[in-house]
N, C-alpha and C positions, 0 to 999 in steps of 0.2 A: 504493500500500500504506500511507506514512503516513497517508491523510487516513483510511480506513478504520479503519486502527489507532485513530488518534485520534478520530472518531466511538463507535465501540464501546466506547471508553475512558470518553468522556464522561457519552453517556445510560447507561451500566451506574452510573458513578460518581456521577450525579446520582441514579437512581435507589433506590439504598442507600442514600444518606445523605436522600432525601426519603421514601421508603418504607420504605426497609428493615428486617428486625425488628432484626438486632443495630443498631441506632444508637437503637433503641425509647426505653431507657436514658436517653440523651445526650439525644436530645430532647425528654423529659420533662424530665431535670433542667434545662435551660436554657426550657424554656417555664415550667417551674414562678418561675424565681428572676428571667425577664422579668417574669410577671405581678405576683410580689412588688414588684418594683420601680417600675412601674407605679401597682399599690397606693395607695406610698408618695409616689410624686407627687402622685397626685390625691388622698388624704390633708392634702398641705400645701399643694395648690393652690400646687405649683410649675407651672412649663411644663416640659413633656419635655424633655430633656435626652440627650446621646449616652450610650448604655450597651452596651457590647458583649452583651450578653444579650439585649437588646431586639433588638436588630439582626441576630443570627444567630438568634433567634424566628423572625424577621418572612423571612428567608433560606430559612430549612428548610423553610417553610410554603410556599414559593413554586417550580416546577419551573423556571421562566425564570429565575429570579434566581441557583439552585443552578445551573443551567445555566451561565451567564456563570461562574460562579467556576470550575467544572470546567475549561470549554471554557480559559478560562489556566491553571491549575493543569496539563490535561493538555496546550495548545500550550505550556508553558515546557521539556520535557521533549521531548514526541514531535514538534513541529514544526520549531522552532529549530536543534536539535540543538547550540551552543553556548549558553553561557550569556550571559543577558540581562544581567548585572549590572553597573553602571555601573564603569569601570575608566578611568583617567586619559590611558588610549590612545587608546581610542574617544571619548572625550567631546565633542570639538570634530567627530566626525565623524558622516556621514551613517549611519553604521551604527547607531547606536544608535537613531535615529529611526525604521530602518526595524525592528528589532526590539522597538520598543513598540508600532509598528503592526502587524507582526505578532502579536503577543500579543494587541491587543486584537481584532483579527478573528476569533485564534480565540475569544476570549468570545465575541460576536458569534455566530460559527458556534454555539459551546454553546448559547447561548441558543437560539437554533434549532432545534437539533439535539435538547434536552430534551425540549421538550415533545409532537414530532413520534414520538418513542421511547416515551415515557411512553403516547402516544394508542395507538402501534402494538401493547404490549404489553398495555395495558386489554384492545383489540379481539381481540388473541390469545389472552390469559389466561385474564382476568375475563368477557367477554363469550361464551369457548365452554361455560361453565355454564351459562346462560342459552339461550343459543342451541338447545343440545342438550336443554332441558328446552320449551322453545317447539316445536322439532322431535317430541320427544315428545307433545306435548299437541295438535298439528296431526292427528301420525300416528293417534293415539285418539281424536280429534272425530270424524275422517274415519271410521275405522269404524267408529263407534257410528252416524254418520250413515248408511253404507251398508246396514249392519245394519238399520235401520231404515225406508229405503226399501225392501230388500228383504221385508221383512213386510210395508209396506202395496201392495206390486205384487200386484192377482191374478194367479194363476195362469191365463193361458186354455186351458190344455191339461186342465186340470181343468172340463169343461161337463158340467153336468148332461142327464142325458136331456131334460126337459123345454124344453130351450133348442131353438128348430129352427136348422139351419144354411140360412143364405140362400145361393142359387143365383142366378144372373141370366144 
């Protein structure tokens, strides 16, 4: 039940914060005040430099990278079930090592996990528009084609007198 919990957690929460309309806002204003930034380097022909704009830009834009941050954000919570944070108890002990490795596997899993949800939800989504308008446009070839075979089929049951009928 956790790992499901925490899958559903993940791709939903990746997927809002990469698609989603309310974060629409937040992502503009941070791509807006990256690109300024940006700008301004290559303006002074500095070298790029760390800027947290630029870096959660380049985050938001990306389903595996939002992935990874989820997949800890939601292993620090739904997997662990205590808290990871370094305490003067555990420090010299194995426990702490194995709950950074667990954290980071769930990124890991997020990573995974995003873009697999992301693919699945396209295909569900966004793709049965399409689909059903393909289905449509099969269904009305096909009878406009039948339709039309049917007009150039003669009729043989319609013979004119003039025809004889063969005997053998």
């Amino acid at each position: 039940m956790p790992f499901i919990l925490f899958s559903l957690a993940t791709i939903g929460m990746t997927l809002i914060l990469v698609h989603g309309t309310i974060f629409e806002g937040v992502r503009a204003f941070i791509a807006a005040e990256a690109n300024r930034i940006q700008r301004r380097w290559e303006k002074k022909d500095l070298p790029p430099r760390f800027s947290l704009f630029v870096v959660t830009n380049k985050m938001l834009t990306c389903i595996q990278c939002t992935g990874f941050w989820c997949g800890l954000f939601c292993g620090l919570f739904l997997v662990t079930h205590e808290s990871v944070w370094i305490s003067w108890s555990n420090l010299h002990s194995h426990i702490l090592l194995n709950r950074v490795l667990m954290l980071f596997c769930c990124g890991a899993a997020g990573s995974f996990l995003a873009p697999l949800g992301n693919a699945l939800c396209d295909w569900i989504f966004f793709a049965k528009e399409g689909l059903i308008q393909k289905l449509t446009q099969n269904q009305q070839s096909h009878h406009e084609e039948m339709s039309a075979q049917e007009s150039e089929i003669p009729n043989d049951n319609a013979r004119t007198e003039a025809e004889p009928v063969s005997s053998q």
